[in-house]
C-alpha positions as CSV (number, residue, x, y, z in Angstrom):
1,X,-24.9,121.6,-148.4
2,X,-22.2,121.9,-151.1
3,X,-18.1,121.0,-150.0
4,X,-17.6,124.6,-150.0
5,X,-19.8,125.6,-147.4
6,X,-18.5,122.8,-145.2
7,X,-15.9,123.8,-142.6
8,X,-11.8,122.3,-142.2
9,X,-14.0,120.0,-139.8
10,X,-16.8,118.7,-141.5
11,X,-14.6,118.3,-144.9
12,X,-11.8,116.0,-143.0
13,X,-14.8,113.9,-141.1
14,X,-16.5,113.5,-144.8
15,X,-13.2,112.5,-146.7
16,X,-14.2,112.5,-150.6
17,X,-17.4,110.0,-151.0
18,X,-15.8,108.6,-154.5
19,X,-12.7,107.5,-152.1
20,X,-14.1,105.6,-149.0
21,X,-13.4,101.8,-148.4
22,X,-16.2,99.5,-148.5
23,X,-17.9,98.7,-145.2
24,X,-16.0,96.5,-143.4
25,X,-18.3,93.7,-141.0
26,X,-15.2,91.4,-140.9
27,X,-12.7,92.7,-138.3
28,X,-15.4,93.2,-135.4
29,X,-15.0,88.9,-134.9
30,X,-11.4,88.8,-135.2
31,X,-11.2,92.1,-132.7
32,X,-13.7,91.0,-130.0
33,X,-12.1,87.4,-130.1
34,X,-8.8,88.9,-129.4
35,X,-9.8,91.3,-127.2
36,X,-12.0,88.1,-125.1
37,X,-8.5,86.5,-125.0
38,X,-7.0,88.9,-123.4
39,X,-9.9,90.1,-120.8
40,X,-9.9,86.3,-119.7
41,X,-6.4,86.4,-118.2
42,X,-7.9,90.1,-116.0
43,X,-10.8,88.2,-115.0
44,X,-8.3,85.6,-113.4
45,X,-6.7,88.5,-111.6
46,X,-9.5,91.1,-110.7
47,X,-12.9,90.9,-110.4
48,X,-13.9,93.9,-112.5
49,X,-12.2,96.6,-114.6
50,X,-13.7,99.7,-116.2
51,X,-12.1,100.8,-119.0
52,X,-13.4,104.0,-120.7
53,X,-12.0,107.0,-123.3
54,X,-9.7,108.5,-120.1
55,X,-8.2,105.4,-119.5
56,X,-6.0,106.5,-122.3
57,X,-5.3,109.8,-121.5
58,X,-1.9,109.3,-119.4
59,X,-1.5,113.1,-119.1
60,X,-5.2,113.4,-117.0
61,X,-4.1,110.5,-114.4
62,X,-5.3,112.9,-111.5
63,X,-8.7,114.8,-111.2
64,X,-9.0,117.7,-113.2
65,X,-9.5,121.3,-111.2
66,X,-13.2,121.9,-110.4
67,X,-13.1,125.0,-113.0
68,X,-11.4,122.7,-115.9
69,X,-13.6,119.7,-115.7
70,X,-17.0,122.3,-115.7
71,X,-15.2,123.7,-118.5
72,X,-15.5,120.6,-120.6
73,X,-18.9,119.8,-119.3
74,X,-20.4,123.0,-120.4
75,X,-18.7,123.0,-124.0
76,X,-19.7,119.2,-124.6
77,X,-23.6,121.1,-123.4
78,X,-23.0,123.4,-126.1
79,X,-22.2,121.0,-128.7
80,X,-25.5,119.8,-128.4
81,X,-26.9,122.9,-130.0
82,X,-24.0,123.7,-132.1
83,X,-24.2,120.4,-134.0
84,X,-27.8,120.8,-135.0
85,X,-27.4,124.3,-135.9
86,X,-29.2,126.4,-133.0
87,X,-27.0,128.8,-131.1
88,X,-25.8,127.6,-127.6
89,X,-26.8,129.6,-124.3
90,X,-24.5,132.0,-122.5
91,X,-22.1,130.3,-120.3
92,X,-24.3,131.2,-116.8
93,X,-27.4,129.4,-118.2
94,X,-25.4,126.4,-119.5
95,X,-23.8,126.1,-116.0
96,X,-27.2,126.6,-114.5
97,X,-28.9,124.0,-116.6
98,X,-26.4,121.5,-115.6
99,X,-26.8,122.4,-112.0
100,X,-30.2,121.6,-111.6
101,X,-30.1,118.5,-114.0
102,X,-26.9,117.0,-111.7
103,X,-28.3,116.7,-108.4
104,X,-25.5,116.4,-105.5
105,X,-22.7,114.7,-107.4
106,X,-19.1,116.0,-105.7
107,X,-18.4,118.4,-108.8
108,X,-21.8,119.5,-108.4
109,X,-21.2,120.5,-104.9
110,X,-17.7,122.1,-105.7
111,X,-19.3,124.1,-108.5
112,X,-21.4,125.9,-105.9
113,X,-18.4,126.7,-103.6
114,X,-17.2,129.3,-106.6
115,X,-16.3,132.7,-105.5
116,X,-17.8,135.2,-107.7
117,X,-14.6,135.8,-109.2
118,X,-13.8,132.3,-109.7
119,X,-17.6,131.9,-111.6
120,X,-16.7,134.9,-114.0
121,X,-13.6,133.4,-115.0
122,X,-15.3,129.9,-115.5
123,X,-18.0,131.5,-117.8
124,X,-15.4,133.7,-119.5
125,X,-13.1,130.7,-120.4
126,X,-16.3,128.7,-121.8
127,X,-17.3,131.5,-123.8
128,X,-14.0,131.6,-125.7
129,X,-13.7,127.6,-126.2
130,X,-17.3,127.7,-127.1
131,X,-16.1,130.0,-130.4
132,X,-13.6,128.4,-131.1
133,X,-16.4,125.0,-131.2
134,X,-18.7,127.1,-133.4
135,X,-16.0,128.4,-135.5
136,X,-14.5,125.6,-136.3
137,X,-17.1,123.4,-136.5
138,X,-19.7,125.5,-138.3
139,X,-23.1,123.9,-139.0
140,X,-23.4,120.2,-139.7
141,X,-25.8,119.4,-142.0
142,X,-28.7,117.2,-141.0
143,X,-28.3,114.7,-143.8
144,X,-25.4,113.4,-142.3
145,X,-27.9,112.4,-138.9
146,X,-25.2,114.3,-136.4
147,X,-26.1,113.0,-133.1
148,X,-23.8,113.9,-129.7
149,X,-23.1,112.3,-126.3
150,X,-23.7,108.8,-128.1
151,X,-22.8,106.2,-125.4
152,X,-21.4,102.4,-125.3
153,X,-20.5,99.7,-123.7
154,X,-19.5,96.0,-124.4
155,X,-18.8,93.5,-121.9
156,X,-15.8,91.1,-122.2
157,X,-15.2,87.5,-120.8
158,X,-18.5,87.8,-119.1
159,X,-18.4,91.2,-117.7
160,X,-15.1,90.8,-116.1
161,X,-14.1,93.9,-118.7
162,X,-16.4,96.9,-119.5
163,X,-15.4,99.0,-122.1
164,X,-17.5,102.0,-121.7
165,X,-17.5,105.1,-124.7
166,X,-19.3,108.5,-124.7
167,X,-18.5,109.5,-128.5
168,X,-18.9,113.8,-128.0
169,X,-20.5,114.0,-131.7
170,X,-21.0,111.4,-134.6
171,X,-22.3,111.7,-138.3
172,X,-23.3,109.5,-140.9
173,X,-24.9,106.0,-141.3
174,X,-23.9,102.4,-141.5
175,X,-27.0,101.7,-144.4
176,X,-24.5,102.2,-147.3
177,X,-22.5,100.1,-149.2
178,X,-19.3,102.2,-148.3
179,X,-17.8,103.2,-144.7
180,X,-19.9,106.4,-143.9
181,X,-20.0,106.8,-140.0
182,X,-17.2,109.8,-138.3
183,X,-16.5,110.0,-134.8
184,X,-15.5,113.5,-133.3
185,X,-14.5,113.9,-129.4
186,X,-13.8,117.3,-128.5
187,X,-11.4,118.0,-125.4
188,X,-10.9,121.6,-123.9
189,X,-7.1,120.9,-123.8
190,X,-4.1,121.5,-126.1
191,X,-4.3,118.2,-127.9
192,X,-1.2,115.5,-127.1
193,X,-0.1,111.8,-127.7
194,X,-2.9,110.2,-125.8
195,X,-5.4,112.1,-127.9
196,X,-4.5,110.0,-131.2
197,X,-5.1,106.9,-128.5
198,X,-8.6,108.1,-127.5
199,X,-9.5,108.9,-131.0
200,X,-8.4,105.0,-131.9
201,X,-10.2,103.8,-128.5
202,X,-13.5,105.5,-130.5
203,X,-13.0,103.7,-133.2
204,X,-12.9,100.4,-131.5
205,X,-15.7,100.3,-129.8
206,X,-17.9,101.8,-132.3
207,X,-17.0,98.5,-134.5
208,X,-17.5,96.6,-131.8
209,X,-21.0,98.3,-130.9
210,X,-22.1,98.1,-134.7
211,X,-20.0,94.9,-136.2
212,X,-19.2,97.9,-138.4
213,X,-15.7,99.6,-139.0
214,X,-16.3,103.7,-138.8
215,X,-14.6,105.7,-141.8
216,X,-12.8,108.4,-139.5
217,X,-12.2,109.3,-135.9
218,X,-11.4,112.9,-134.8
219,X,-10.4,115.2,-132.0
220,X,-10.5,118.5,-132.2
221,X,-9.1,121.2,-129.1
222,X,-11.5,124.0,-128.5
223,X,-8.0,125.6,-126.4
224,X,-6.5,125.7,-129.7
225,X,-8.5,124.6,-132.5
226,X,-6.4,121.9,-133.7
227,X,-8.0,118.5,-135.4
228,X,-6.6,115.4,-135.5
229,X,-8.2,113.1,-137.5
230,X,-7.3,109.0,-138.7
231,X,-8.8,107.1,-141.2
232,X,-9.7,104.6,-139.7
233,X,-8.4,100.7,-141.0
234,X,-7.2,97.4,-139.8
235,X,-4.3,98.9,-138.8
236,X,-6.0,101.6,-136.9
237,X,-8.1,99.0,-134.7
238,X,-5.0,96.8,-134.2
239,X,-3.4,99.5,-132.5
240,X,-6.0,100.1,-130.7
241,X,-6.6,96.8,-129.0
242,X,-2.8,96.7,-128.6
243,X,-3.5,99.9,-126.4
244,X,-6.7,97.9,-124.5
245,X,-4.2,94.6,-124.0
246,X,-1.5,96.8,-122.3
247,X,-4.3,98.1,-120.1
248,X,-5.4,94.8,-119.3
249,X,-2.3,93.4,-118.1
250,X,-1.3,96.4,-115.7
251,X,-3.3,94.9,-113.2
252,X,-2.0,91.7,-113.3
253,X,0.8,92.8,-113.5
254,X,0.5,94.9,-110.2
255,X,-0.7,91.5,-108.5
256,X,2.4,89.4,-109.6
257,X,4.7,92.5,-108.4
């Protein structure tokens, strides 16, 4: 597929080939030892913390309503077929697709107390977030190996820290001699501060994951259509663990108070 049939997207995930950095299999050591450092003095503290992609979204503290966190669940469904080019089912047949795959889980249960009026808005609201996905998406080519709801973990100071990552959609490959791989989380929201975090928190873990440093990290709002997207550098990844090491010392900090 030529540039010009590549959506705003796809052309700010791709950057120009000519341009990219080198692959960079250096700053995973000095990150993780940092990052082990810092995990050691919350594993003195508390025996386990979870840390995932919403830790850094200060804005989302408290549950989301029922009918918002479906909402993101059934566009993140949709991406699945979006991203390799097939056309995504109608709001009612994502919802009951995710029904019968879910089991009993609390949201699961709250999704079947909707009122009939409360279920048409639900499927109205996904079908308009949904084109806003497609349109500003568009088709990503296969080339680039898209593959969505890409998951992570890595343990730190013997499991006493689990940073856990579900990366919405991510292209490229980590074969070449340049920094190829883009990360994209899409969020149902009007996109804020914590947004930029997330998208660094991606970014992080992926070079943890892969001892390799990702060219780009993304988020795009299918409530508004904006992207945000960072290259992604030493700079980047220092920020980010600077985000991580204020997370690990609120608990310890809450245990001192």
């Amino acid at each position: 597929m030529s540039p010009a049939a590549l959506s705003p997207v796809l052309l700010a995930l791709r950057g120009v080939p000519e341009e990219r950095p080198a692959v960079d299999l250096d700053a995973a050591a000095a990150l993780r030892a940092r990052l082990e450092a810092a995990a050691r003095g919350v594993a003195r503290a508390t025996p386990a913390l979870e840390i995932a992609a919403g830790s850094l979204r200060a804005r989302r503290s408290t549950p989301a309503p029922v009918g918002a966190a479906l909402r993101g669940l059934l566009v993140t469904s949709a991406l699945r077929l979006v991203a390799v080019g097939a056309r995504p089912q109608p709001p009612a047949a994502l919802l009951a697709a995710w029904r019968a795959s879910e089991g009993d889980s609390p949201l699961a249960l709250a999704s079947d107390q909707l009122d009939a009026h409360e279920r048409a808005r639900l499927e109205s609201d996904v079908a308009a977030h949904v084109a806003t996905l497609r349109a500003r998406l568009g088709r990503v080519p296969a080339a680039w190996a898209p593959r969505t709801a890409v998951r992570a973990h890595q343990r730190l100071a013997g499991g006493a820290v689990v940073l856990r990552d579900v990366v919405d959609l991510m292209v490229g490959t980590t074969l070449g001699p340049s920094a190829a791989v883009s990360l994209l989380d899409v969020t149902t929201a009007p996109l804020g501060e914590d947004d930029e975090r997330v998208a660094r928190y991606h970014a992080l873990v992926q070079t943890l994951r892969t001892a390799t440093v990702p060219l780009r990290s993304a988020v795009l709002s299918t409530a508004t259509g904006d992207l945000w997207c960072i290259e992604v550098d030493a700079a980047t990844l220092e920020r980010a663990a600077d985000d991580l090491v204020a997370i690990f010392a609120a608990p310890v900090m809450g245990l001192a108070a």
